[in-house]
Backbone as CSV, one residue per row, in Angstrom:
resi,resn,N_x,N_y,N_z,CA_x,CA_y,CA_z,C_x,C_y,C_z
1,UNK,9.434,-13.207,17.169,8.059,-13.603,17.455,7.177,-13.176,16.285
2,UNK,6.571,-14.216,15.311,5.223,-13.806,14.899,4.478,-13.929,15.304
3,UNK,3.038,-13.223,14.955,1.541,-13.403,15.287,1.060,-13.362,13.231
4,UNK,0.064,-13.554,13.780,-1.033,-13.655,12.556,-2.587,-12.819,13.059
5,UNK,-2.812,-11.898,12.470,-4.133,-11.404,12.348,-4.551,-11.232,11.184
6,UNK,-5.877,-11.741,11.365,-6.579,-11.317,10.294,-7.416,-10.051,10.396
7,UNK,-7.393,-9.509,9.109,-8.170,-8.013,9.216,-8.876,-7.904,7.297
8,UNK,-10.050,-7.134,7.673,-10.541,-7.152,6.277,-10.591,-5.763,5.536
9,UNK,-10.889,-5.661,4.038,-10.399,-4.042,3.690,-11.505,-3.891,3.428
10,UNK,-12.242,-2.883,3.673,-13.594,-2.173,3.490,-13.369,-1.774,2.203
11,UNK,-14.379,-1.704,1.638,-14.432,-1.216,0.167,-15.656,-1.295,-0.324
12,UNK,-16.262,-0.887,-1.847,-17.296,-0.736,-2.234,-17.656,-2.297,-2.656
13,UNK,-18.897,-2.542,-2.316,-19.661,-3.498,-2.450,-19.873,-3.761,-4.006
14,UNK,-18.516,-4.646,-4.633,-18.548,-5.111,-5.988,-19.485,-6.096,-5.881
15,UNK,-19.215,-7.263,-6.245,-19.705,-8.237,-6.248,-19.525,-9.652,-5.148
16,UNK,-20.540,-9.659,-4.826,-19.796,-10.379,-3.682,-18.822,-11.390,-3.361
17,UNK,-18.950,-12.437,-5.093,-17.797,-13.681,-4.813,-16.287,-12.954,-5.201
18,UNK,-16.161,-11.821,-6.077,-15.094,-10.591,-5.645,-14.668,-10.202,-5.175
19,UNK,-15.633,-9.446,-4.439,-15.023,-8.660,-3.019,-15.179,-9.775,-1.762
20,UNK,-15.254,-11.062,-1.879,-14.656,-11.785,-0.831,-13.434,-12.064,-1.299
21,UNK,-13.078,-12.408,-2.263,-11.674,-12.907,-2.440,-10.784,-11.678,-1.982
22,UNK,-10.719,-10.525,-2.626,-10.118,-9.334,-2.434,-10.475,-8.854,-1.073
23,UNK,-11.102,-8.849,-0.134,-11.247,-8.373,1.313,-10.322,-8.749,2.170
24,UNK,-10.193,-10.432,2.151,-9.357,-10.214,3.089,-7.404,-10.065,2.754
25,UNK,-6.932,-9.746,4.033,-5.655,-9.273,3.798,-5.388,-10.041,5.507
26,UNK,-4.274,-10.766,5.154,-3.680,-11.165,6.601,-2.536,-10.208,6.855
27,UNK,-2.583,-9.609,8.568,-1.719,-8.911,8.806,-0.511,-10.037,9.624
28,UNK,0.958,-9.953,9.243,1.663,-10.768,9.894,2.590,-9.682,11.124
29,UNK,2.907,-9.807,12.074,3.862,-8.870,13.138,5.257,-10.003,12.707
30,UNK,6.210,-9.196,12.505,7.366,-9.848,12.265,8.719,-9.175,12.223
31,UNK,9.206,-9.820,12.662,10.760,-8.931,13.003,11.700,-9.373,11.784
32,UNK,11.568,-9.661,11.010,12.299,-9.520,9.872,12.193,-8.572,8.921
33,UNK,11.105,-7.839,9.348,11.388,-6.163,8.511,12.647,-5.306,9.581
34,UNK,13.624,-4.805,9.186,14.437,-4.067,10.199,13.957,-2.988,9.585
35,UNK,14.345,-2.539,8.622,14.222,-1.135,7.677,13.041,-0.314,7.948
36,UNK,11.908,-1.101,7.984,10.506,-0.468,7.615,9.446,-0.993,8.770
37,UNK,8.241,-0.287,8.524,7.438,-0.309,9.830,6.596,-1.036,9.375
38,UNK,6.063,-1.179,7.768,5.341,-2.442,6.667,5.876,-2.510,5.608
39,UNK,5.178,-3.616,4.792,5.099,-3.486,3.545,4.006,-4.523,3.129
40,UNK,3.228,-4.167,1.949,1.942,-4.722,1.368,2.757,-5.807,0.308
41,UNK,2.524,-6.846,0.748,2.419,-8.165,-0.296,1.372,-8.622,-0.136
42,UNK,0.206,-7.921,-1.461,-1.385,-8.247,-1.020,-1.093,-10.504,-1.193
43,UNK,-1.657,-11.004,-0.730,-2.749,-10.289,0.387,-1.835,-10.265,1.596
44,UNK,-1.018,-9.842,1.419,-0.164,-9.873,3.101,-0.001,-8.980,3.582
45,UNK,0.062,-8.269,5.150,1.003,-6.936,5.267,1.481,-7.191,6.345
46,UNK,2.783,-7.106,5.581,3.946,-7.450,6.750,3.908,-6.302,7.785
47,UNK,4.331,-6.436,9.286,4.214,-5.239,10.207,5.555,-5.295,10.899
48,UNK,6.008,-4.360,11.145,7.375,-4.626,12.012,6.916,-4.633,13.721
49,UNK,6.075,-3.799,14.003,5.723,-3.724,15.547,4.345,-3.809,15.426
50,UNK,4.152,-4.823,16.903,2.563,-5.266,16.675,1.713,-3.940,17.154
51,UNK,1.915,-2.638,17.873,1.475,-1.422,18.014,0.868,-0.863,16.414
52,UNK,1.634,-1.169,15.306,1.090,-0.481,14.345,-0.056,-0.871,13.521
53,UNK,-0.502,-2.412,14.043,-1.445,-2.984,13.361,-2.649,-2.115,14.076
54,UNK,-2.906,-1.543,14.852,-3.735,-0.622,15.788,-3.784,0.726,15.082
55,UNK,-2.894,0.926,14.617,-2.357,2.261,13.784,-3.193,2.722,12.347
56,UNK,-4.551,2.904,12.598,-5.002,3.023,11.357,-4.630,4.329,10.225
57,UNK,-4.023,5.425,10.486,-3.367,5.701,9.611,-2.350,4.914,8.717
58,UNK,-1.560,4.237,9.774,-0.622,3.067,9.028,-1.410,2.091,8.317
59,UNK,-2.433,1.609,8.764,-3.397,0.548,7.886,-3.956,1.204,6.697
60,UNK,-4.343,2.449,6.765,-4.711,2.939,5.826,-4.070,2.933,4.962
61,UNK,-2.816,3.404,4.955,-1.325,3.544,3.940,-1.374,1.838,2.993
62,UNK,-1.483,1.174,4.055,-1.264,-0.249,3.339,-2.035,-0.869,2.725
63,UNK,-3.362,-0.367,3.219,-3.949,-0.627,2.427,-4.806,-0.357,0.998
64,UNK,-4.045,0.840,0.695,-4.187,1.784,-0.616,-3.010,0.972,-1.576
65,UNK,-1.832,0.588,-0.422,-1.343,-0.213,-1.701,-1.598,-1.404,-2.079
66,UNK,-2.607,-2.051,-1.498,-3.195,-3.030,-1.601,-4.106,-3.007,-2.674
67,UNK,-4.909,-1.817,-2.581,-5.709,-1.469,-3.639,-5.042,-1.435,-5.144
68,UNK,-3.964,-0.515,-4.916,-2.489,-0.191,-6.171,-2.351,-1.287,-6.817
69,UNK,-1.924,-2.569,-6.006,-1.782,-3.928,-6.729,-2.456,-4.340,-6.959
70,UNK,-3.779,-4.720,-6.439,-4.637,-5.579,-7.012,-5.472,-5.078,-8.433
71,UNK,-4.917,-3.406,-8.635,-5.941,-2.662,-9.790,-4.205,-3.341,-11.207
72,UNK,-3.694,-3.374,-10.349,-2.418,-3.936,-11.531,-1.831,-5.380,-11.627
73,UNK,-2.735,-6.153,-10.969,-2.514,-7.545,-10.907,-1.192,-8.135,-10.316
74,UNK,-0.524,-7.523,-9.240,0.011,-7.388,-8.165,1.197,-7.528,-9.164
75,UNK,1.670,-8.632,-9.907,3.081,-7.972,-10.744,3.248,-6.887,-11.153
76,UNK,2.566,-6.193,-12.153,2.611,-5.217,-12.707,3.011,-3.853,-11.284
77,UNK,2.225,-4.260,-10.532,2.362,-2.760,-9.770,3.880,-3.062,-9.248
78,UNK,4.614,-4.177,-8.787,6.353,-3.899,-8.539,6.974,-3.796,-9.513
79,UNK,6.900,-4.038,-11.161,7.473,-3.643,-11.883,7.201,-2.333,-12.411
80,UNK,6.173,-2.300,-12.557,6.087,-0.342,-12.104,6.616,0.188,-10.728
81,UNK,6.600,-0.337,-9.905,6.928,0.534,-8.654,9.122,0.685,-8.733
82,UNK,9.691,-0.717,-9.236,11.009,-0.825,-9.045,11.110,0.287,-9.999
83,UNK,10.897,0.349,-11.436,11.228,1.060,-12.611,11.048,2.508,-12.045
84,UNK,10.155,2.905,-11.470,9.780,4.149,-10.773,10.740,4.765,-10.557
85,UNK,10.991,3.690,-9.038,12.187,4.278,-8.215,13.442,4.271,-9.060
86,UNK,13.793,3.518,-9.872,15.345,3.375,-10.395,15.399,4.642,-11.496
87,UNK,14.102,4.653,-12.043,14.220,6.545,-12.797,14.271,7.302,-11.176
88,UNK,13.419,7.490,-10.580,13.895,8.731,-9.671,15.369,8.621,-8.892
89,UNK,15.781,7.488,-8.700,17.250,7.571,-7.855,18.429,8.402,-8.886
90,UNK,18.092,8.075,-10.241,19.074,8.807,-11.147,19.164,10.517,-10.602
91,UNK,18.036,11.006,-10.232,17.955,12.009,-9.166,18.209,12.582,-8.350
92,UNK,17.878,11.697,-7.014,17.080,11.620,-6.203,17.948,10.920,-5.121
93,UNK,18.363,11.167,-3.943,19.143,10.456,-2.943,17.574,9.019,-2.514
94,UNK,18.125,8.312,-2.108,16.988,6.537,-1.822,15.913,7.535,-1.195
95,UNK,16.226,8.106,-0.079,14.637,8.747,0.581,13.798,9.540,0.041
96,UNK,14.355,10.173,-1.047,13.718,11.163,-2.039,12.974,10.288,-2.917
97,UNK,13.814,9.910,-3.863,13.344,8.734,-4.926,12.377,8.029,-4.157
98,UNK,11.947,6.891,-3.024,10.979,6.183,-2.400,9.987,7.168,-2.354
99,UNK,9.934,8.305,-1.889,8.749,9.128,-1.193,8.075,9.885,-2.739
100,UNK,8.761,9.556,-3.653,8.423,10.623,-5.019,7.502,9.622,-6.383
101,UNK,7.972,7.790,-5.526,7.306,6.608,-6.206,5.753,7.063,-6.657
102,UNK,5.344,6.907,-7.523,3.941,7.700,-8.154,3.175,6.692,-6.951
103,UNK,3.303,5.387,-6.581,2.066,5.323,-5.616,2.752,5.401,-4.030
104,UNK,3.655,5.566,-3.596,3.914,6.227,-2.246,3.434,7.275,-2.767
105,UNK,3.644,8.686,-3.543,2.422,9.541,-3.130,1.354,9.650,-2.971
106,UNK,0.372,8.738,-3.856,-1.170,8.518,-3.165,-0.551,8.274,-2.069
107,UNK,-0.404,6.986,-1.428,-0.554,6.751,-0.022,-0.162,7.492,0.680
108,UNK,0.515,8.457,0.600,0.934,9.446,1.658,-0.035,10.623,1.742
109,UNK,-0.186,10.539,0.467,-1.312,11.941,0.571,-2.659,11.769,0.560
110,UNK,-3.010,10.340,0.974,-4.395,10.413,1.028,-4.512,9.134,2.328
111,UNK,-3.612,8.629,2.752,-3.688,7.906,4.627,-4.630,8.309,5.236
112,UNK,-4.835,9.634,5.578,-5.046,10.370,6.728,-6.979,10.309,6.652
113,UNK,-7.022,9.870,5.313,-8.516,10.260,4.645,-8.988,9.122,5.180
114,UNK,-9.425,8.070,5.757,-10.362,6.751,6.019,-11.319,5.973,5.349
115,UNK,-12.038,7.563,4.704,-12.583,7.055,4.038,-12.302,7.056,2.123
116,UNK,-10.906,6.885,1.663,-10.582,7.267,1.248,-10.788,6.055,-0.149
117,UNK,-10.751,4.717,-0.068,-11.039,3.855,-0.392,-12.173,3.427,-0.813
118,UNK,-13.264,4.078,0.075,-14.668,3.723,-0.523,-14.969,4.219,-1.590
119,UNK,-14.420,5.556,-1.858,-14.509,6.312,-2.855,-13.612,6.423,-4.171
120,UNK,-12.384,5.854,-4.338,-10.824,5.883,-4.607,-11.598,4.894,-6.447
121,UNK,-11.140,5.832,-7.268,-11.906,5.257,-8.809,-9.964,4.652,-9.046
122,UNK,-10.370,3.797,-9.688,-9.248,2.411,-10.233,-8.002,3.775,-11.417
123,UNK,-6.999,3.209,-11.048,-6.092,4.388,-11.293,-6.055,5.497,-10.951
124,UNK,-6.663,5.647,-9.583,-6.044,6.559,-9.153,-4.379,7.432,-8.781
125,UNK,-3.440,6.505,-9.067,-2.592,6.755,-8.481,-1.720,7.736,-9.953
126,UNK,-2.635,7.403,-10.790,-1.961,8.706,-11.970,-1.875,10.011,-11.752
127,UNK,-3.118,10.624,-10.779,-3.514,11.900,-10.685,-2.009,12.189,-9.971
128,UNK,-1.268,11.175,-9.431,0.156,11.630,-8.420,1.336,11.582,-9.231
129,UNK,1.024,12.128,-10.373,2.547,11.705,-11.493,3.051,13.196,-11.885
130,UNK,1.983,14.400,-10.818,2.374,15.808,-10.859,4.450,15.682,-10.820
131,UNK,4.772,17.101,-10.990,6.378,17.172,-10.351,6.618,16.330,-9.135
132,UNK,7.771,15.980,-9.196,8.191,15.575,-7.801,8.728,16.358,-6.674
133,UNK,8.792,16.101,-5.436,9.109,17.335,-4.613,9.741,17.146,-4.033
């Protein structure tokens, strides 16, 4: 079963024919994620259970990486994100390496914040390139 919702990302008031294009984000519920509970293909975010679209910590998460891609012109941020992970797996068992990705740590460490986005300056996700843990 899919659904389709639409939902919009709050953010600072750029410009307006801008920040309409970039606002919205369609959320899809879909059972073809098994693995995972989302994932951000701006403008998409895939959901595995329709409970988590309610889940604004989880929205929050997704939508920081929403932010991630669109500050890297949405290619750039998976070819940074694959290269990431394939240096940390040389490491790193898959759950280590994923959780150590320079932007899974923003999003993990800054979800919980809401308002985290209004405020969030463009590259942020460098300040997370500390050690890995």
């Amino acid at each position: 079963m899919h659904s389709l919702i639409i939902t919009g990302i709050l953010g600072k008031q750029v410009r307006q024919s801008i920040i309409r294009y970039f606002c919205i984000m369609w959320i899809i519920q879909t059972s073809l994620l098994k693995k995972y509970r989302g994932m951000t293909l701006f403008p998409l975010l895939l959901v595995s259970h329709e409970a988590d679209v309610h889940d604004e910590v989880f929205i929050n998460h997704e939508r920081i990486h929403a932010a991630q891609q669109k500050e890297l012109l949405i290619i750039f941020f998976y070819l940074w994100y694959v290269i990431n992970y394939l240096l940390l797996r040389t490491k790193y068992d898959h759950h280590q390496a994923y959780r150590n990705i320079v932007f899974e740590r923003e999003a993990y460490a800054m979800e919980r914040n809401l308002n985290y986005l209004t405020d969030r300056k463009w590259w942020s996700f460098l300040k997370f390139y500390h050690g890995a843990s």
